[in-house]
MDTraj code that builds the backbone (N, CA, C; nanometers):
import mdtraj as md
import numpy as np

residues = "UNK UNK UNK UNK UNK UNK UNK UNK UNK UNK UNK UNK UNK UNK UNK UNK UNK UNK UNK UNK UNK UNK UNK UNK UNK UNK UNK UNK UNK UNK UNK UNK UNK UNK UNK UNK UNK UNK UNK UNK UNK UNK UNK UNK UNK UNK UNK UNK UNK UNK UNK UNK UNK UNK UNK UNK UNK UNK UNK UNK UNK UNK UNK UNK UNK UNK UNK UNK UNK UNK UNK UNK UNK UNK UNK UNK UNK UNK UNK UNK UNK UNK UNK UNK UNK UNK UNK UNK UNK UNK UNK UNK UNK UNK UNK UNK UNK UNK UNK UNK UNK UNK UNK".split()
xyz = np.array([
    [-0.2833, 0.4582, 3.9302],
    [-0.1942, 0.3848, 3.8430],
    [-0.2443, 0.3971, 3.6990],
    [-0.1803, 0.4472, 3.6137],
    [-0.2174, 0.4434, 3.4747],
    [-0.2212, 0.3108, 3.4523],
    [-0.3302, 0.2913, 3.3063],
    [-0.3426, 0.1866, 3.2869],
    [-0.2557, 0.0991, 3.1188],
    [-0.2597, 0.0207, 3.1266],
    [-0.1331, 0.0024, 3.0142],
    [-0.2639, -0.0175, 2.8695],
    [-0.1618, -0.0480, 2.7937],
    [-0.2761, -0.0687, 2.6277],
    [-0.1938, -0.1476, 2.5580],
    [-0.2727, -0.2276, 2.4691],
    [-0.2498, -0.3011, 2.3284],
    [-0.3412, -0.2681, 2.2607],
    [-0.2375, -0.2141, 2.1190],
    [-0.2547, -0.1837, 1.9826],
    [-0.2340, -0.3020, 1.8838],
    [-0.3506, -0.3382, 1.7626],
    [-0.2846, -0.4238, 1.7132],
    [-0.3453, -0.3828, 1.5433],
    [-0.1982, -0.3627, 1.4796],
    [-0.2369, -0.2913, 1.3379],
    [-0.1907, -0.3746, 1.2177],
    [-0.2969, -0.3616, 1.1159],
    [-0.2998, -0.4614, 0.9985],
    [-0.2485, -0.3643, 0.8572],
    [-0.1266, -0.3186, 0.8576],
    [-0.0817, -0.1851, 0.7897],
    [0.0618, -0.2722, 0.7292],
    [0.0739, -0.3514, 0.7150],
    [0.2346, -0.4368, 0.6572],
    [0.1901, -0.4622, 0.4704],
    [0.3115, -0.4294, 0.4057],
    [0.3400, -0.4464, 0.2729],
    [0.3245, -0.6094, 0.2594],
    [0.3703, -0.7276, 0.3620],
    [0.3364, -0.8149, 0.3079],
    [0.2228, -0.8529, 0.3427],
    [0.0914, -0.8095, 0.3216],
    [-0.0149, -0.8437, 0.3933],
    [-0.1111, -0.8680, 0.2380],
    [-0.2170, -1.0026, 0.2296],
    [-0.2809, -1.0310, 0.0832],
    [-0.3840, -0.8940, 0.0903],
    [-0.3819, -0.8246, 0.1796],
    [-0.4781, -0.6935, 0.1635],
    [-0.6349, -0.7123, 0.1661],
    [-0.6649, -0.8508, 0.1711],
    [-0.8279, -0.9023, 0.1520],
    [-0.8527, -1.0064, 0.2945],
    [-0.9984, -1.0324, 0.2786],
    [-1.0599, -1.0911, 0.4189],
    [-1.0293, -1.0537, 0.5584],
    [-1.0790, -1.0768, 0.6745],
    [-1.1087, -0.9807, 0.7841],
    [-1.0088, -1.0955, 0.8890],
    [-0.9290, -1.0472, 0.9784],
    [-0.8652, -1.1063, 1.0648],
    [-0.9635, -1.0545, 1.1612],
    [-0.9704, -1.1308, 1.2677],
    [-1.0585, -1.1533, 1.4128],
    [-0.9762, -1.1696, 1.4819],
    [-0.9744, -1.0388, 1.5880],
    [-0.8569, -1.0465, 1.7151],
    [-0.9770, -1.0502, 1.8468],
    [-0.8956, -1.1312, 1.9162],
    [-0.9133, -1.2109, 2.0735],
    [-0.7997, -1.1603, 2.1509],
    [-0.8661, -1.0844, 2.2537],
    [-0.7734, -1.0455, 2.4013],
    [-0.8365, -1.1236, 2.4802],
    [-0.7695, -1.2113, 2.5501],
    [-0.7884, -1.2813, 2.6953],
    [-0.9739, -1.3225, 2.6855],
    [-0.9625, -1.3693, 2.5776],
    [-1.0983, -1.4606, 2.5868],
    [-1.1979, -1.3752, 2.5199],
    [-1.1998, -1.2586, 2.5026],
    [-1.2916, -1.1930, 2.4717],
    [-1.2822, -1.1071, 2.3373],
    [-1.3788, -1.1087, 2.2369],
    [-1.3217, -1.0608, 2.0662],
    [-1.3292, -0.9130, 2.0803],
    [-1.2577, -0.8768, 2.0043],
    [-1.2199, -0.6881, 2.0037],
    [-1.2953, -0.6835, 1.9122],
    [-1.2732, -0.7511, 1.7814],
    [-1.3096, -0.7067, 1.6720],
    [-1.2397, -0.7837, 1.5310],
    [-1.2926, -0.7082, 1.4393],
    [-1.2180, -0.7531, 1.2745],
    [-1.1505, -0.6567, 1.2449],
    [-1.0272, -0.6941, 1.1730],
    [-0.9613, -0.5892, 1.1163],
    [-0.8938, -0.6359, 0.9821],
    [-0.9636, -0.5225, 0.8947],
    [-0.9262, -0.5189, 0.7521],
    [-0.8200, -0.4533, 0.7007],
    [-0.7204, -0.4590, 0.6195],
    [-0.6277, -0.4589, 0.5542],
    [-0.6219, -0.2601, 0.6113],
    [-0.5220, -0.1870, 0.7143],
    [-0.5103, -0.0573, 0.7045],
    [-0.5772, -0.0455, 0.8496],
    [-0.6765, -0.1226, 0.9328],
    [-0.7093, -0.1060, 1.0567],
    [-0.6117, -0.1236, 1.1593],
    [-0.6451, -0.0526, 1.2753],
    [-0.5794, -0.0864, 1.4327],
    [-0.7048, -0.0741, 1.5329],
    [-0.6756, -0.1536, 1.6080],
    [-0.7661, -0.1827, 1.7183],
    [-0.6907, -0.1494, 1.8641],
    [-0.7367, -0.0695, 1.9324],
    [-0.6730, -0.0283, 2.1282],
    [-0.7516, -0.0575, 2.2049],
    [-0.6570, -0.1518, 2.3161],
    [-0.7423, -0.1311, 2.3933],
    [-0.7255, -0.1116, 2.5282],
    [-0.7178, -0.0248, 2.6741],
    [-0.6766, -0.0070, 2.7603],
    [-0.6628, -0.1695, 2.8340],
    [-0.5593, -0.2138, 2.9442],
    [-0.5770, -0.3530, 3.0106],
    [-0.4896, -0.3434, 3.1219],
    [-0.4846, -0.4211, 3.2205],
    [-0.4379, -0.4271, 3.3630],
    [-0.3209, -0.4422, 3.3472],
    [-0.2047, -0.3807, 3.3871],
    [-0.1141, -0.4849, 3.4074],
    [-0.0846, -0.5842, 3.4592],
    [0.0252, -0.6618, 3.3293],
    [0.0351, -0.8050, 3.3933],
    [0.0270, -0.9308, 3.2522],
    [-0.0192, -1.0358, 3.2821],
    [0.0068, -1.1214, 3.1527],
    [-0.1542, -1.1317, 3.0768],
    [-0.1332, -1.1237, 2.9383],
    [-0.2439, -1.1351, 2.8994],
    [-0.2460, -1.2807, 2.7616],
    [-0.3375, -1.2434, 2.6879],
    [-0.3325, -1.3705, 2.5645],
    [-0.4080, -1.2989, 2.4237],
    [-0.3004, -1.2587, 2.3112],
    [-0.3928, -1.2427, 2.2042],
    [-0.4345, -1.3445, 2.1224],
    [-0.5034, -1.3163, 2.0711],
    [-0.5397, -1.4428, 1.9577],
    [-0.5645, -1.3373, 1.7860],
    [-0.5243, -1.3990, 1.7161],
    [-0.5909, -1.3778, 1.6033],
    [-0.5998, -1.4778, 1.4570],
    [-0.7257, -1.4865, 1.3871],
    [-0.7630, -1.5938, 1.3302],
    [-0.7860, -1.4835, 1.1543],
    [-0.7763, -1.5728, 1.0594],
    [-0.8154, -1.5640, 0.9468],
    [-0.9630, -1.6503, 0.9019],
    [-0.9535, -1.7064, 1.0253],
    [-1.1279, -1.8103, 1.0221],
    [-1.0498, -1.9355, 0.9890],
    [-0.9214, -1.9303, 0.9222],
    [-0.8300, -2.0743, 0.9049],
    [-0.7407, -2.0799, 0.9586],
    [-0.6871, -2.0142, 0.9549],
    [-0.5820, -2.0212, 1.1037],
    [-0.5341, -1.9193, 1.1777],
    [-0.5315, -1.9966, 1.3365],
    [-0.4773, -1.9237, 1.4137],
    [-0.4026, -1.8888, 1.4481],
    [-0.3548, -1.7919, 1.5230],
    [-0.2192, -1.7292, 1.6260],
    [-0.1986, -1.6989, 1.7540],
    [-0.1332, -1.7446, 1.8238],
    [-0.1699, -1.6677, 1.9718],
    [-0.0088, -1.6630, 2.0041],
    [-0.0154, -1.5505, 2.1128],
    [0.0643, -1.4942, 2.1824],
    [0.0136, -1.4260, 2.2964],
    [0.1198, -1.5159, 2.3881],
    [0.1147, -1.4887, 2.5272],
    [0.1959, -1.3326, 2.5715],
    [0.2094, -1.2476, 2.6481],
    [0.2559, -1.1425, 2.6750],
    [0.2414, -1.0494, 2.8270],
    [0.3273, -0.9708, 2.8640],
    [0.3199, -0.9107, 2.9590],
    [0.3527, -0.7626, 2.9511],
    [0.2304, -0.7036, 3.0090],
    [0.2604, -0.5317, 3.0135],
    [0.2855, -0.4794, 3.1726],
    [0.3612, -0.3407, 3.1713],
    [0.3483, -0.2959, 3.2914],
    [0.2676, -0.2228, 3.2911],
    [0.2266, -0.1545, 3.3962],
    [0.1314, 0.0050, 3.4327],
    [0.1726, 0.0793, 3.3016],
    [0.1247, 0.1645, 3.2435],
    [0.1955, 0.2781, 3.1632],
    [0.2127, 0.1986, 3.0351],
    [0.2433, 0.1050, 3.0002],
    [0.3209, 0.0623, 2.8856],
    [0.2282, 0.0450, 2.7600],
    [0.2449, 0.0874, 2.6442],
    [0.1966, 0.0568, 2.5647],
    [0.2586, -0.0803, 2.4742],
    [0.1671, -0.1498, 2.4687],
    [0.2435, -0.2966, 2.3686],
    [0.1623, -0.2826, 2.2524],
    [0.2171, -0.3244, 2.1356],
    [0.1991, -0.2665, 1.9795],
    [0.2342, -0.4066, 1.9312],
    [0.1737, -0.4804, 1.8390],
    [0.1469, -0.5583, 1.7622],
    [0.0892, -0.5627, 1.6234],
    [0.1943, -0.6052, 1.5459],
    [0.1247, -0.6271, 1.3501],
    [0.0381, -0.7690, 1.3410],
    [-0.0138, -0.7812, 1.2448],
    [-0.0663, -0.8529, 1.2220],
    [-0.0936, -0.8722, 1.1028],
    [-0.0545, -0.9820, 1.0511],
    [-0.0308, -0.9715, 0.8867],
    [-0.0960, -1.1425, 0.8586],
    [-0.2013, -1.1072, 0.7141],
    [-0.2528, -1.2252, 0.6523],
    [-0.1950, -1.2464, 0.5295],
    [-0.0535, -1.3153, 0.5461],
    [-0.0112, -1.3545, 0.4585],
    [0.0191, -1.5021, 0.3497],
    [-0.0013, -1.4809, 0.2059],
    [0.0047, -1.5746, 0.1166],
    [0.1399, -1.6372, 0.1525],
    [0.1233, -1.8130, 0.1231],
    [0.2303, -1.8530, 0.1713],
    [0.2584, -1.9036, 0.0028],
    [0.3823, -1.9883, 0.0012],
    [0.4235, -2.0667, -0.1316],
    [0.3216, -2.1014, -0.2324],
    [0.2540, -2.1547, -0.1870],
    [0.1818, -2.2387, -0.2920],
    [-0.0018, -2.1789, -0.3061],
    [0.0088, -2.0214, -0.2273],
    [-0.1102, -1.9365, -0.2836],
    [-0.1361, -1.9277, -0.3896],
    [-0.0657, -1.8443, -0.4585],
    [-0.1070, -1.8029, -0.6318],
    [-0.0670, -1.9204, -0.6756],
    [-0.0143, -2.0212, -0.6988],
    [-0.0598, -2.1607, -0.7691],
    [-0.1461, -2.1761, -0.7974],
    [-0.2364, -2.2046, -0.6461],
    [-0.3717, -2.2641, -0.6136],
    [-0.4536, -2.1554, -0.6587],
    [-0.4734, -2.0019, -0.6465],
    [-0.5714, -1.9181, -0.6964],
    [-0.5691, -1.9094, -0.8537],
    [-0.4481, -1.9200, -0.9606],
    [-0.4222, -1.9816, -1.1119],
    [-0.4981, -2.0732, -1.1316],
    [-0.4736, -2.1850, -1.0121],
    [-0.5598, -2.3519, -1.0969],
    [-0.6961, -2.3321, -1.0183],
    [-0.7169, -2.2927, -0.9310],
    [-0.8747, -2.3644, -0.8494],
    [-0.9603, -2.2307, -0.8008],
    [-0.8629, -2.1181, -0.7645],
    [-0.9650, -1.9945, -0.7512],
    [-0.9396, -1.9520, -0.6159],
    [-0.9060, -2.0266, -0.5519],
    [-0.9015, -2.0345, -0.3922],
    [-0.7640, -2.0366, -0.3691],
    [-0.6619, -2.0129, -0.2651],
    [-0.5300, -2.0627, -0.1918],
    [-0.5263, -2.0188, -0.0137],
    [-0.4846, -2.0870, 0.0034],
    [-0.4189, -2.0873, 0.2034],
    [-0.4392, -1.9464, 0.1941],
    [-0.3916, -1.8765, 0.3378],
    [-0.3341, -1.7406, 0.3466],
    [-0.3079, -1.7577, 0.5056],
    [-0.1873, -1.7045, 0.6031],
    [-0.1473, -1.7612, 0.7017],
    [-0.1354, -1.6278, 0.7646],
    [-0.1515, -1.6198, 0.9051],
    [-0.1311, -1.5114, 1.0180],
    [0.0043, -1.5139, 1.0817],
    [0.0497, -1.4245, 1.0457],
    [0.1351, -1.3701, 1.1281],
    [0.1248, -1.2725, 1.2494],
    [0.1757, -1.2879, 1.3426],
    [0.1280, -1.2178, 1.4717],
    [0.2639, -1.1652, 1.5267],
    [0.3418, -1.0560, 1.5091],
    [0.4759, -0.9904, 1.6083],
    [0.4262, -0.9092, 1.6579],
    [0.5032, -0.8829, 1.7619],
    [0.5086, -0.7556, 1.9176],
    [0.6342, -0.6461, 1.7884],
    [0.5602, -0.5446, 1.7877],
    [0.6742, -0.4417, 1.7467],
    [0.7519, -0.2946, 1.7977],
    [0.6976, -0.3806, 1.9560],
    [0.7359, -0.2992, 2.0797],
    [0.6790, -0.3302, 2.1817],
])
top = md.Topology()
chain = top.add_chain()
for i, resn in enumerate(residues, 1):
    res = top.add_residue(resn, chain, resSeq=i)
    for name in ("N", "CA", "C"):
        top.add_atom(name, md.element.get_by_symbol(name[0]), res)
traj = md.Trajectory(xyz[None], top)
């Protein structure tokens, strides 16, 4: 039985392009990925759990692959409303994860 895979790539125009997102498959960390990375990784079919964090917030998504299937996921650390406000007055602002299946 071939085995299925998740891809998960940090390559989106709306992405702040800075600090390291930390992706979690089913309990266990893959890795960091910086602004232009993808991370694979072969997995069983069947249901699994990603996670991914900016160190401030999280994301998760639940999902299911078959044998064979490849599942593909973005992952984007994006500035919300009131970012560049806060980086103008204080230096610092939010920045929020987005997590879609893009197949």
């Amino acid at each position: 039985m071939k085995p299925a895979s998740v891809t998960i790539v940090r390559r989106s125009d709306e992405d702040f392009k800075q600090r390291q997102l930390v992706v979690w498959l089913d309990d266990e960390k893959l890795g960091d990925l910086m602004f232009g990375d993808a991370l694979t990784r072969d997995v069983h079919a069947g249901p699994h759990k990603l996670r991914v964090s900016n160190t401030l917030v999280w994301k998760t998504v639940e999902f299911d692959v078959k044998p064979g299937e490849q599942a593909r996921f973005e992952a984007i650390n994006r500035p919300g409303r009131i970012t560049y406000p806060m980086l103008v007055f204080i230096g610092v602002g939010p920045l929020y994860v987005t997590l879609r299946r893009v197949s």
